[in-house]
C-alpha positions as CSV (number, residue, x, y, z in Angstrom):
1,X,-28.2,8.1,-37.9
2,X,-27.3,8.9,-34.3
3,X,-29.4,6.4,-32.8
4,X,-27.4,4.0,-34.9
5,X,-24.8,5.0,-34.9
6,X,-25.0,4.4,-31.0
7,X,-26.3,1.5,-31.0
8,X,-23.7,0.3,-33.5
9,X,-21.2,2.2,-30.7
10,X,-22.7,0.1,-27.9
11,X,-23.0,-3.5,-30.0
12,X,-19.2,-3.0,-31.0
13,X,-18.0,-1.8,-27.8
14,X,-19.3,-4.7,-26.2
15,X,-17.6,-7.1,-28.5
16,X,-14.6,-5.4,-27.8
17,X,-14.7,-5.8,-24.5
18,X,-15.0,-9.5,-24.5
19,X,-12.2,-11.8,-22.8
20,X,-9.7,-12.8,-25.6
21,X,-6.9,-15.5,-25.4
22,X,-3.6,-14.0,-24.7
23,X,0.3,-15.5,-24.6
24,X,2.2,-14.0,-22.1
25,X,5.0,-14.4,-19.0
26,X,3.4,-11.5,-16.9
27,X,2.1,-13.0,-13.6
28,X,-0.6,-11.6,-12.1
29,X,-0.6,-9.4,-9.3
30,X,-2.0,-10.5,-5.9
31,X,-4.6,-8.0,-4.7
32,X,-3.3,-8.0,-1.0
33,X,0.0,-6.0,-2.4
34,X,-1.6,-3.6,-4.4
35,X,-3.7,-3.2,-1.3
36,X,-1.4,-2.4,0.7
37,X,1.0,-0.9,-1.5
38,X,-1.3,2.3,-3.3
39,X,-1.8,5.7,-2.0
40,X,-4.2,7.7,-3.3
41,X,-3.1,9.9,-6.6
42,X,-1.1,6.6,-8.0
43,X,-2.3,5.6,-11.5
44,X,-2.5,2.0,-11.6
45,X,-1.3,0.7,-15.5
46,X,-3.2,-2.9,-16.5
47,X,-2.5,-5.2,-18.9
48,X,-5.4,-6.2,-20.2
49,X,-7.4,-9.4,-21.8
50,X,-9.7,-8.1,-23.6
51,X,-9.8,-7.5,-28.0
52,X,-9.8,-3.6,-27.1
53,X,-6.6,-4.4,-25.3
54,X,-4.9,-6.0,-28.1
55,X,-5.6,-3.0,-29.7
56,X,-4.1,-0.4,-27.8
57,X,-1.2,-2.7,-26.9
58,X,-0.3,-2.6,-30.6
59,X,-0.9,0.7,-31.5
60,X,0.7,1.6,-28.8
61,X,3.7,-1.1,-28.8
62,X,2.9,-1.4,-24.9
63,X,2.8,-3.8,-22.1
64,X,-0.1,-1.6,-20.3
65,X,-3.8,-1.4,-22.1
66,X,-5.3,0.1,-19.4
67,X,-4.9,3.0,-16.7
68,X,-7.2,3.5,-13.7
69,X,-7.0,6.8,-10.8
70,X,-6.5,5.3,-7.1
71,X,-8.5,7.7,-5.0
72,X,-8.8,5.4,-1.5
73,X,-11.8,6.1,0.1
74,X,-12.5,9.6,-1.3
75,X,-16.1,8.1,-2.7
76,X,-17.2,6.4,0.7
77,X,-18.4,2.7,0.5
78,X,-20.1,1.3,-2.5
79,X,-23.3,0.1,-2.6
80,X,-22.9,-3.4,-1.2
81,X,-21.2,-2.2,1.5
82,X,-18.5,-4.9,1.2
83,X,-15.3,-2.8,0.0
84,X,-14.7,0.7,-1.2
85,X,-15.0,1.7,-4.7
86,X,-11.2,3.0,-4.7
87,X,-10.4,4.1,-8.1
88,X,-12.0,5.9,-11.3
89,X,-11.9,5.0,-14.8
90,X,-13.4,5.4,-18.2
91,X,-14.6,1.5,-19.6
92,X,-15.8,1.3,-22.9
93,X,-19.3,0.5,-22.3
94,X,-20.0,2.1,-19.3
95,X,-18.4,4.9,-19.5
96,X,-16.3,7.4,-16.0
97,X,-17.1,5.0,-13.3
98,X,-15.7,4.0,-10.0
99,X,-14.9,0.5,-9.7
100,X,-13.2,-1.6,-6.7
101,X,-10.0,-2.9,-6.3
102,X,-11.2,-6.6,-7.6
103,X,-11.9,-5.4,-10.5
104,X,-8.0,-6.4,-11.8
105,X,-7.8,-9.6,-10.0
106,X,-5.6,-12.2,-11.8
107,X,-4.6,-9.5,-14.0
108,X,-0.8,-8.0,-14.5
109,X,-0.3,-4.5,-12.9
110,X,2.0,-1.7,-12.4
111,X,1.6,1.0,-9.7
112,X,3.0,4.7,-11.0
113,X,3.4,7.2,-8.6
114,X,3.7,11.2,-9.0
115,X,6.6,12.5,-6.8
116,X,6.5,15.6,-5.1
117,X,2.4,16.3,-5.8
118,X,1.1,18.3,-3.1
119,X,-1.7,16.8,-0.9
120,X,-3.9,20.4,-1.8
121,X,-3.2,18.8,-5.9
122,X,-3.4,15.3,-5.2
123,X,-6.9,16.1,-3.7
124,X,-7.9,18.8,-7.0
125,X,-6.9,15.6,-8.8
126,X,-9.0,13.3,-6.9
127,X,-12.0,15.4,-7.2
128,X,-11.5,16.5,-11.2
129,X,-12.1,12.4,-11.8
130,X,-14.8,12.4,-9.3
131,X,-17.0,15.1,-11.1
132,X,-16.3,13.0,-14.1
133,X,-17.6,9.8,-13.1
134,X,-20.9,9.0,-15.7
135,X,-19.6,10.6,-18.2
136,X,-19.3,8.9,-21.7
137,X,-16.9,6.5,-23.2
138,X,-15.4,8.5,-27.1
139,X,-17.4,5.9,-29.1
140,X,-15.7,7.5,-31.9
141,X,-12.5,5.8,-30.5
142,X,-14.6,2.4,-30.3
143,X,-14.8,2.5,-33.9
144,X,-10.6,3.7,-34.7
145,X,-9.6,0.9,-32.4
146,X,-12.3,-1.9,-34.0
147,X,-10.5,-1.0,-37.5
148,X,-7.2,-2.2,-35.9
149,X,-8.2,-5.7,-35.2
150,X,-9.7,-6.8,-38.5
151,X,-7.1,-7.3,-39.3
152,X,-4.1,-5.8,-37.3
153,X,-2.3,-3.6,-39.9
154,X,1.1,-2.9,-41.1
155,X,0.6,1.1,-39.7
156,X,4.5,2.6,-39.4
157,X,5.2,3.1,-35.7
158,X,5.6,7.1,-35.9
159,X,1.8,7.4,-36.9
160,X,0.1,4.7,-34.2
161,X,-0.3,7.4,-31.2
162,X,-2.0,9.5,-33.4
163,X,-4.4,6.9,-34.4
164,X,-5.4,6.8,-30.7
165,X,-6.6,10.5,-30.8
166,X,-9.1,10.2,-33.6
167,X,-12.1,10.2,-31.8
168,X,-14.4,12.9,-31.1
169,X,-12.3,15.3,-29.2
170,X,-14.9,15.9,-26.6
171,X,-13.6,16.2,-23.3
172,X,-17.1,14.9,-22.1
173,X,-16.3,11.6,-23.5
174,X,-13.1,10.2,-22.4
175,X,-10.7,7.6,-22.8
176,X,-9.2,5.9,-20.1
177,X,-5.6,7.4,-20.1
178,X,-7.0,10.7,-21.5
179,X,-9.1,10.8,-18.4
180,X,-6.2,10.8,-16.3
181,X,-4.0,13.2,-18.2
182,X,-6.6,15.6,-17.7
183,X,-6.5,14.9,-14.0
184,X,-2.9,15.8,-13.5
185,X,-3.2,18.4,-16.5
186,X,-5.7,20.2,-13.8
187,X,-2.9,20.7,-11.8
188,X,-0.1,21.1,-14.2
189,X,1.6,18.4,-13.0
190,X,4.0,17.0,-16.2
191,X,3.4,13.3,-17.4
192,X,5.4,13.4,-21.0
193,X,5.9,16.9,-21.5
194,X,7.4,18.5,-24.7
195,X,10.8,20.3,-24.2
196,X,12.2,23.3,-26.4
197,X,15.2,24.8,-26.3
198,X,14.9,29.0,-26.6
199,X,17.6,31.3,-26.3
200,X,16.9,34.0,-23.9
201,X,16.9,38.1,-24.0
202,X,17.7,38.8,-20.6
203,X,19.7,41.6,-20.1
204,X,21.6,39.4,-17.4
205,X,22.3,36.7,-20.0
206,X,21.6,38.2,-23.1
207,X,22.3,34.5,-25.4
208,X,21.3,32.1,-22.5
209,X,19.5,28.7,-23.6
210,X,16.8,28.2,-21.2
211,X,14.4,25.3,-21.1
212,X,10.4,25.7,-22.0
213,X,8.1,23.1,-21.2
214,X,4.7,23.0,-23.5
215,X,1.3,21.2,-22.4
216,X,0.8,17.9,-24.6
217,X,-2.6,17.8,-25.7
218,X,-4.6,15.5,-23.3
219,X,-6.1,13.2,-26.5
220,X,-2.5,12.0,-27.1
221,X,-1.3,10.3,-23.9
222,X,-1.6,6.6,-23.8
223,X,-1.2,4.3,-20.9
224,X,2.6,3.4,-21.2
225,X,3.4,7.0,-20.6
226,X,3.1,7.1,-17.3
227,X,5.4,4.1,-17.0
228,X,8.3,6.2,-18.9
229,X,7.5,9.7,-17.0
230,X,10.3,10.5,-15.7
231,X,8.1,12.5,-12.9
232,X,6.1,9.4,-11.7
233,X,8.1,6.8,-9.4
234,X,7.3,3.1,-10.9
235,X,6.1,0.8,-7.8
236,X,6.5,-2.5,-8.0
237,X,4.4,-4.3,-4.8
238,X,6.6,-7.6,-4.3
239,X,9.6,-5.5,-4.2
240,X,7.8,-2.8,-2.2
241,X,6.0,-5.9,0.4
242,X,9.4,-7.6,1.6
243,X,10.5,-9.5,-1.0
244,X,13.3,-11.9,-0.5
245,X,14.3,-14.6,-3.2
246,X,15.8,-17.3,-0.6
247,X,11.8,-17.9,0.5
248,X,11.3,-18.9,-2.9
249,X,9.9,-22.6,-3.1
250,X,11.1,-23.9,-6.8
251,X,10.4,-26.7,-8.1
252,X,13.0,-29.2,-8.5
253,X,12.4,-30.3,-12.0
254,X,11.0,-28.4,-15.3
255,X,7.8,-30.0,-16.4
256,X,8.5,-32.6,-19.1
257,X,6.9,-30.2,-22.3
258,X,9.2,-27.2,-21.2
259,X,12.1,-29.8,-21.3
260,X,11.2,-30.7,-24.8
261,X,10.8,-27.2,-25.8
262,X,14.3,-26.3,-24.4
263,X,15.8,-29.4,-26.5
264,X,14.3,-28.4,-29.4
């Protein structure tokens, strides 16, 4: 039932990962800004094309789909020798692996930045992803995300996060943005972290409310959360490469179906 239940796993994953027609405004983001715009220890947030994207983008009512660990040239030169393999991440069918910058090209992207991290922790983050690269993709996950296509369900909002932590719970087997939180988890470095309020038995201020942060379990983090962490600086490479709106070069009439469609 393993065997195939893998190659079920493998089959489905593939389908998954297949382009699939998308509406959208997003443009895509030129490669030559991202370029020259990341640092290592930035998580770059995609929005994807594939089915598994419209997947997590629903479940997770979310631009992003995708999350990928910019690590420069901490894994030398891949094996063309062309361009460094600059950033890890876990892909559905082949698993933790270190992929180049081209891999997003024409796609809609989102730089997020930790603030403060340390260059000691942003290089113990670095290297937790690298140990991880050949690892397994949570093919149990394959399976709760396949069940949200066919079709898309009516599932409340306050449940779909959870239904993104159903796989196997292995920490061998990761997801993409589970991947990451585990990265910055290493170094406790907060990405969404809970907040209680607790009063305090200090002597000094005996009734004091003081403020506790707790861990939030790694399986539970999606990719939009590093968007709305209020620790990690959102980067934007057109603003961030000199943009100025005067060079602009518009066009001096809409196309005749957008007029239509504005008449209508």
């Amino acid at each position: 039932m393993n065997s195939l239940a893998r190659r079920a796993g493998s089959w489905l994953g593939h389908w998954l990962s297949q382009p699939h027609h998308r509406h959208g405004v997003s443009l895509p983001t030129r490669l030559e800004l991202l370029e020259k715009t990341l640092r290592p220890g930035d998580v770059l947030l995609v929005e994807g094309d594939t089915r598994v994207s419209v997947a997590i983008k629903y479940l997770t009512q979310s631009t992003w789909s995708h999350a990928a660990l910019y690590i420069g040239d901490a894994a030398g030169r891949s094996g063309s020798g062309r361009s460094p393999s600059c950033f890890v991440e876990a892909d559905i069918i082949e698993g933790v692996r270190l992929v180049e910058l081209s891999e997003f090209d024409g796609l809609h992207c989102r730089i997020c930045r930790p603030v403060g991290l340390t260059d000691a922790d942003r290089q113990r983050i670095i290297d937790y992803g690298l140990v991880r690269v050949g690892q397994q993709y949570d093919l149990r996950n394959v399976f709760d995300l396949a069940r949200y296509l066919i079709p898309t369900p009516p599932v409340p909002q306050r449940w779909r996060r959870c239904m993104l932590s159903l796989g196997s719970g292995d920490p061998t087997r990761a997801i993409c943005s589970t991947l990451i939180a585990q990265c910055f988890q290493s170094v406790r470095y907060p990405i969404l972290a809970r907040i209680e309020l607790r009063t305090t038995d200090h002597k000094d201020c005996a009734g004091c409310i003081e403020e506790i942060m707790r861990i939030r379990h790694h399986s539970l983090f999606v990719p939009r959360d590093f968007d709305v962490s209020p620790f990690f600086q959102v980067i934007k490479p057109t603003l961030e490469n000199g943009f100025d709106y005067r060079r602009i070069n518009w066009a001096e009439r809409l196309p005749e179906a957008e007029q239509n469609g504005a008449s209508a």
